[in-house]
FIDOMAR-616900 format. One record per residue (C-alpha): residue in three letters; x, z, y. Coordinates in steps of 0.2 Angstrom, whole numbers, padded with zeros to 4 digits, always signed. Last residue first. Layout:
# residues N
ALAXZY;...
***
This chain:
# residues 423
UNK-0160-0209-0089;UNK-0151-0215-0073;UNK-0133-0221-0071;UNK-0132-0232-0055;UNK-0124-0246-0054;UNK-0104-0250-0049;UNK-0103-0230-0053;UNK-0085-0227-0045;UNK-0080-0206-0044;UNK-0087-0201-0060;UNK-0091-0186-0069;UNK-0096-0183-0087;UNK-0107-0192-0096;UNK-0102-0183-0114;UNK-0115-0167-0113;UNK-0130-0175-0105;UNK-0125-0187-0113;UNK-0127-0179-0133;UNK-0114-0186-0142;UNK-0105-0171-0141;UNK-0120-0161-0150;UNK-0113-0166-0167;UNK-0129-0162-0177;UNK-0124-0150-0192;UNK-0135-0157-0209;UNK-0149-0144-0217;UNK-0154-0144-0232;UNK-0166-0130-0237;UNK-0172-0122-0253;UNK-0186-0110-0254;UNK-0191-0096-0263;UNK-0209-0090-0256;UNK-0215-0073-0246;UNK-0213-0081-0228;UNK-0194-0086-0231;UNK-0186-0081-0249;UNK-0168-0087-0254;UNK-0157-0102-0255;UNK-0149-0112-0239;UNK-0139-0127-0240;UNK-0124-0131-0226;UNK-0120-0149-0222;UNK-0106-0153-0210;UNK-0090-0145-0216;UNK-0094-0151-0235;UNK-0106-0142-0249;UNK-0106-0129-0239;UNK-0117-0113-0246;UNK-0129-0101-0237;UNK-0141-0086-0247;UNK-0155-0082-0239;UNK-0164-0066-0235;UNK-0181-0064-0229;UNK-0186-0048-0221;UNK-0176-0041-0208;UNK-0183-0051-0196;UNK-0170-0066-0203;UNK-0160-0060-0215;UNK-0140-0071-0216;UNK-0130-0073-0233;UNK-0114-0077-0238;UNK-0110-0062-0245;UNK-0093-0059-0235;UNK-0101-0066-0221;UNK-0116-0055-0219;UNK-0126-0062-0205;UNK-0142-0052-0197;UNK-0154-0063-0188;UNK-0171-0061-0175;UNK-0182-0075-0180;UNK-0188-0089-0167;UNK-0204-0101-0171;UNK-0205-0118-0162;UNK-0222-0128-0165;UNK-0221-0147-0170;UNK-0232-0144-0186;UNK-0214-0152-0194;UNK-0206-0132-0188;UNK-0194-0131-0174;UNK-0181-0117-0181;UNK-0172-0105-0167;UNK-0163-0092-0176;UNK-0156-0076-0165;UNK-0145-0064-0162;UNK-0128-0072-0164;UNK-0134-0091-0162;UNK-0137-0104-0176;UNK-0150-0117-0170;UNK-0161-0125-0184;UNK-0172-0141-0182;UNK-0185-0148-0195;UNK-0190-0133-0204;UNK-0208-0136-0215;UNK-0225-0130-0210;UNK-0233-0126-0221;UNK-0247-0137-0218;UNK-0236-0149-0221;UNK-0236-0144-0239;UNK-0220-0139-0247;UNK-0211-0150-0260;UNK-0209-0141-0278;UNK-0191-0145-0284;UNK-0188-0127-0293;UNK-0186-0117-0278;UNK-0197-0124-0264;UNK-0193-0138-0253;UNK-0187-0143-0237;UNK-0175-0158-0236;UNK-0163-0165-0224;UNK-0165-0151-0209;UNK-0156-0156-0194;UNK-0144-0144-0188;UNK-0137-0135-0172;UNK-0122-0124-0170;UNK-0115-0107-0176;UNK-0116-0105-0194;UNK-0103-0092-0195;UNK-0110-0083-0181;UNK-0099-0084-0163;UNK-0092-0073-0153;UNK-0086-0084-0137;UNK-0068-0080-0134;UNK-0065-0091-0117;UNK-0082-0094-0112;UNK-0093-0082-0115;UNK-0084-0066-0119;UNK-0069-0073-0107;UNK-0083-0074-0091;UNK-0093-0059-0096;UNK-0075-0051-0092;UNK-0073-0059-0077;UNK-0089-0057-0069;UNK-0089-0039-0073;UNK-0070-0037-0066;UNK-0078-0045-0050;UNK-0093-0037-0048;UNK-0083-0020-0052;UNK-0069-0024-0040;UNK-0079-0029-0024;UNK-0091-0013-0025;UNK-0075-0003-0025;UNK-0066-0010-0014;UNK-0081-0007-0001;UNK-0084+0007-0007;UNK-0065+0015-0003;UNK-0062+0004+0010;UNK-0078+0009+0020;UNK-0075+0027+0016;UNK-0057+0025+0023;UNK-0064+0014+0037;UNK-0075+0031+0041;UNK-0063+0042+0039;UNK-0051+0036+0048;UNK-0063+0033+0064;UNK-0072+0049+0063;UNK-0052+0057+0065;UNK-0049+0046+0081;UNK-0067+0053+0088;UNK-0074+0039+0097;UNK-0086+0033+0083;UNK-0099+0018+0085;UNK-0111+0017+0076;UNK-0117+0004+0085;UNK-0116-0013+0088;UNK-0103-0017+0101;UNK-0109-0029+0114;UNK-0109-0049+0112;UNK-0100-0058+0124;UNK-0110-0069+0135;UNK-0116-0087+0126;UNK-0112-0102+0137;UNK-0127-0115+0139;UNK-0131-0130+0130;UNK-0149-0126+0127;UNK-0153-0129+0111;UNK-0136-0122+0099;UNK-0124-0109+0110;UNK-0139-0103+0122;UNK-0152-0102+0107;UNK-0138-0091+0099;UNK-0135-0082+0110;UNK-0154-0078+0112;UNK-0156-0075+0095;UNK-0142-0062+0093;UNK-0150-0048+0085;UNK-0163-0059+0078;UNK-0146-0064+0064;UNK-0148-0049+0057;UNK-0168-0050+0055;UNK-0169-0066+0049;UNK-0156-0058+0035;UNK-0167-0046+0031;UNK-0181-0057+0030;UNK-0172-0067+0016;UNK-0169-0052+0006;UNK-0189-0047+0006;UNK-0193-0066+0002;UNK-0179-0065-0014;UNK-0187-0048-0019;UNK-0205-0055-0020;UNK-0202-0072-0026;UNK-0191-0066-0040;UNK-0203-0072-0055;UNK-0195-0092-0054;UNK-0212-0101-0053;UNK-0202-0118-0049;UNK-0206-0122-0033;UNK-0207-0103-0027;UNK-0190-0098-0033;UNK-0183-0114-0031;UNK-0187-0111-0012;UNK-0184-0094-0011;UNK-0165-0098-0016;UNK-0163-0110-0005;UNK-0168-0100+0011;UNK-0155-0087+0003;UNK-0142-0097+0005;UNK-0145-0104+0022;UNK-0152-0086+0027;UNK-0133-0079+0019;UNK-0123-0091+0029;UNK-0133-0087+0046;UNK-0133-0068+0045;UNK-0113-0070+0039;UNK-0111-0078+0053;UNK-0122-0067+0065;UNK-0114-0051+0056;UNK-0093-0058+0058;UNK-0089-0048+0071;UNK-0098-0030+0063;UNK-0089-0034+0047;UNK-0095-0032+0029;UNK-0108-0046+0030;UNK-0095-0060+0033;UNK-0092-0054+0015;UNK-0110-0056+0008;UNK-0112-0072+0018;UNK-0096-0080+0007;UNK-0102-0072-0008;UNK-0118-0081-0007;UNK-0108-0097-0002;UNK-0099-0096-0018;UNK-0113-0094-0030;UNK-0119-0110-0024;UNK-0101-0116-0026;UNK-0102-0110-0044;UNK-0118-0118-0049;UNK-0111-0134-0043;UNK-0097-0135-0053;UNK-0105-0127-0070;UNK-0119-0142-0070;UNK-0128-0142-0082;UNK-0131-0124-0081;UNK-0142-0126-0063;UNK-0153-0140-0072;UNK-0154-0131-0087;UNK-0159-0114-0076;UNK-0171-0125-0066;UNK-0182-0135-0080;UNK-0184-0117-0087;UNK-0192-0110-0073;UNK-0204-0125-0072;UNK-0208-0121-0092;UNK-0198-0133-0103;UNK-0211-0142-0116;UNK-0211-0160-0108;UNK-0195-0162-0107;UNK-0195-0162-0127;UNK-0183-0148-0133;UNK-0168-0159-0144;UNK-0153-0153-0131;UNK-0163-0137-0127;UNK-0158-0130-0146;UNK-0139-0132-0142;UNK-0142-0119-0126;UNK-0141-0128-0111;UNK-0123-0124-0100;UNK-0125-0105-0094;UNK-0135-0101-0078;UNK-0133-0082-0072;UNK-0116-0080-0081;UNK-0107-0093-0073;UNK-0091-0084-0066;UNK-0094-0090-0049;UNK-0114-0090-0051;UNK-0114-0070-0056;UNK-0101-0067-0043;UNK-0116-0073-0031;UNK-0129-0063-0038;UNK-0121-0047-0036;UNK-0110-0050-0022;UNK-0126-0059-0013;UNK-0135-0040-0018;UNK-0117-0030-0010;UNK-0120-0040+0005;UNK-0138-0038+0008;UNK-0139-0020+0006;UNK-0124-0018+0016;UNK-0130-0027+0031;UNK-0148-0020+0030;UNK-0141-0002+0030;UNK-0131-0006+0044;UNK-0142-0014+0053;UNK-0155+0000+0052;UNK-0141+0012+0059;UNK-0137+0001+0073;UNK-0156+0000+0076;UNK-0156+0018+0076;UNK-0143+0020+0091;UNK-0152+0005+0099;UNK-0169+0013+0098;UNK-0175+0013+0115;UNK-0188+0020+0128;UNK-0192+0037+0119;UNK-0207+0042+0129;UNK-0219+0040+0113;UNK-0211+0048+0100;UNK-0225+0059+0093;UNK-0239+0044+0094;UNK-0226+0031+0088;UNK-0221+0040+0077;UNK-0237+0045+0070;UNK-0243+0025+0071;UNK-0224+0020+0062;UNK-0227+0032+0047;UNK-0245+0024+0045;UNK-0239+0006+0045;UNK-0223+0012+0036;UNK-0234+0019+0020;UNK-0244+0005+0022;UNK-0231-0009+0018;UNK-0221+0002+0005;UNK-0238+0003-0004;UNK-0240-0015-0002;UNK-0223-0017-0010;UNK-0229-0005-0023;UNK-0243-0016-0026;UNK-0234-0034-0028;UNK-0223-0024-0041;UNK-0236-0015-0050;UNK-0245-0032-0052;UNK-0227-0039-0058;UNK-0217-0051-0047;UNK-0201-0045-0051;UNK-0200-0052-0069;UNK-0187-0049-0081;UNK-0198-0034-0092;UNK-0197-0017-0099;UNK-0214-0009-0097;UNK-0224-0002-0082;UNK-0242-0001-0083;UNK-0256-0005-0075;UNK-0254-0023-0077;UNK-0254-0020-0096;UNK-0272-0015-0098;UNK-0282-0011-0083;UNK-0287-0015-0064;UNK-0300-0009-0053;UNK-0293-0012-0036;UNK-0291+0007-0029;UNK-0291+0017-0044;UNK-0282+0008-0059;UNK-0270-0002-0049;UNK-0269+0013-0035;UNK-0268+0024-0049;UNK-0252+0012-0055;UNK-0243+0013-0041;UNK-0245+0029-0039;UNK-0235+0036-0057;UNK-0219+0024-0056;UNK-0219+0028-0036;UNK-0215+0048-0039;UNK-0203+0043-0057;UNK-0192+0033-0044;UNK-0192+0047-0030;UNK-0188+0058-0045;UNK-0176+0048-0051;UNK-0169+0046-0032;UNK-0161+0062-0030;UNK-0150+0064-0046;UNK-0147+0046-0047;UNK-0137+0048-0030;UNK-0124+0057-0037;UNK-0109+0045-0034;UNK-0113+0034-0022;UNK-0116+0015-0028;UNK-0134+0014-0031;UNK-0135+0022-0013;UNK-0131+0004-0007;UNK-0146-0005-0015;UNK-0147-0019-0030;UNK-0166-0022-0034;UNK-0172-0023-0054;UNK-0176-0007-0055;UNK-0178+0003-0038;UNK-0165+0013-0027;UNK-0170+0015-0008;UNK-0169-0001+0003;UNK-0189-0004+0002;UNK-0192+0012+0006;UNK-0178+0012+0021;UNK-0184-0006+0026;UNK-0202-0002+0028;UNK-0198+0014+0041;UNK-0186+0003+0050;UNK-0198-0012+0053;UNK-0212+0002+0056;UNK-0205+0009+0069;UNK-0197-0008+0076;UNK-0213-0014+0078;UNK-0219-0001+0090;UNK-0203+0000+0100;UNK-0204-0018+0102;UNK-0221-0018+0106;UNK-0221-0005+0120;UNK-0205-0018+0128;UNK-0188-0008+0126;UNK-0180-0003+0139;UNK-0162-0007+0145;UNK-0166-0021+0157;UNK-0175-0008+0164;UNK-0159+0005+0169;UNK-0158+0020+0160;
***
């Protein structure tokens, strides 16, 4: 081994505990996409691995730094950045510190890891790609950010949480939610081939650098997994940082790069592994894409929708019999129809959201399986409701609000602005 060969002691020392972090961190988890996800079986193995972490992490909460309630436990949520997240990533973090010292102390005249690196690169290349597949195809069918919801068009700017401000603005605009979804597919392909890593590196760190951005400028709860994706790609495109200094600062040629291992010289290896890589590779490409597809048409194309469906202004509000309600009682003022859901913002300026049952050929709807009213149309834009709500019989009025006039809806696009449009 000549010396340009060797690795530097901190190199090696780093890059034990860099591919000892990266393999728990890579391994199946809620809420993370990883490559064994997709092979057959695998759930079998890592439940248990799962079930293991799902019953430390929480000791260490309660034990180690004296925590209770619900961030000691886990529970169905949307966030990434729970206390039991933050900690099993700490977890991971020390578990690979201590892994990497015993290695380090058992392996100590082992001068190189490019054989493992290649393997690490792998892993880190596939786990990227098939996440930017899964969030990328999500943006060009837009799933992840949808057009506002007709209840957002009359929500006061001032009420919209930071992370709401950001999926509006992203759904407002179907065009540019798609090409941001486009570029993350774009790195997740150049991803797939050993020629194209640096690229795909590069494309996907641009990406991904924007991504952790919104996610920590507007509170977005992914700020963990988003900053642990957009090292991964740091890490790729490393590899070739010196070629890349060459090409880009110092205006010099770049040599070839060498072959990134695995590499396999037996013909038979060969086929079977670009068989394998065809295989799950199609694979992982078809299901995003049918997925997206068909979310597509159920949202877009052949929405279901309730037969109320749309926004209202509420006329009147009174109880059965012609007795008005108090304002203490806080009459409706704005409904939104949706499938699985009501939306009402009551006169006492408060919003309140009832889970909803239709019935079409009663014409009726029972909000929290508890109050049931009866609907009638005196005309295709009014609708009158008659039933029980909170214990009383009520009557309401309400009048369909025609959100195309909305401008956030009706502006539009526009090649020539002689002034500029701001409001």
């Amino acid at each position: 081994m000549t010396p340009d060969e060797r690795w530097p002691l901190p190199k090696r020392v780093l890059f034990r505990f860099w591919f000892t972090y990266i393999v728990f961190y890579s391994l199946p988890e809620n809420g993370k996409v990883s490559v064994l996800s997709w092979v057959p079986g695998a759930d079998w193995v890592m439940t248990p691995y799962t079930k293991f972490w799902h019953a430390i992490c929480p000791w260490i909460a309660i034990h180690i730094f004296h925590l209770s309630g619900q961030r000691t436990t886990y529970f169905p949520t949307g966030s990434g950045d729970t206390t039991l997240g933050y900690i099993e990533n700490l977890a991971f973090l020390v578990v690979a510190a201590l892994a990497g010292l015993v290695w380090s102390v058992f392996d100590r005249r082992r001068l190189e890891y490019r054989w493992l690196n290649g393997w690490l690169r792998m892993l880190i290349r596939y786990t990227l790609a098939f996440t930017l597949f899964a969030y990328g195809f999500a943006k060009v069918f837009p799933l992840q950010f949808q057009p506002p919801r007709l209840f957002k068009l009359v929500q006061p700017y001032g009420e919209f949480s930071p992370m709401g401000v950001l999926w509006n603005f992203m759904g407002a605009s179907l065009p540019y939610t798609m090409l941001a979804g486009a570029a993350e597919v774009l790195g997740g392909l150049l991803l797939l081939f050993r020629r194209t890593t640096t690229l795909g590196a590069l494309v996907s760190f641009g990406a991904l650098a924007n991504v952790v951005a919104l996610n920590f400028c507007y509170d977005v709860p992914v700020k963990l997994y988003s900053s642990n994706l957009l090292i991964m790609a740091a890490y790729l495109a490393a590899g070739d940082a010196r070629r890349l200094a060459n090409v880009f600062l110092l205006n010099l040629p770049a040599e070839p790069a060498e072959p990134e291992p695995p590499r396999f010289e037996n013909k038979r290896f060969r086929i079977a592994a670009m068989a394998l890589w065809t295989v799950l590779v199609g694979y992982v490409l078809f299901t995003n894409i049918r997925g997206g597809w068909t979310g597509y048409k159920e949202t877009y194309l052949h929405p279901t929708r309730p037969p109320l469906y749309g926004l209202y202004r509420a006329e009147s509000f009174t109880r059965t019999g012609g007795t008005p309600l108090t304002a203490d009682a806080a009459p409706w003022q704005k409904v939104e129809f949706q499938s699985q859901f009501v939306s009402v913002r009551l006169a006492d300026d408060t919003v309140s959201r009832f889970g909803v049952n239709y019935s079409p050929r009663q014409s009726t709807l029972t909000l929290n399986k508890s109050d049931t009213l009866q609907w009638s149309r005196p005309d295709d834009s009014r609708v009158i409701l008659k039933g029980t709500l909170n214990g009383g019989a009520v009557t309401i009025e309400l009048r369909q609000i025609d959100t195309s006039k909305f401008l956030l809806l009706n502006r539009g696009f526009h090649w020539i602005n002689e002034l500029p449009f701001n409001r």
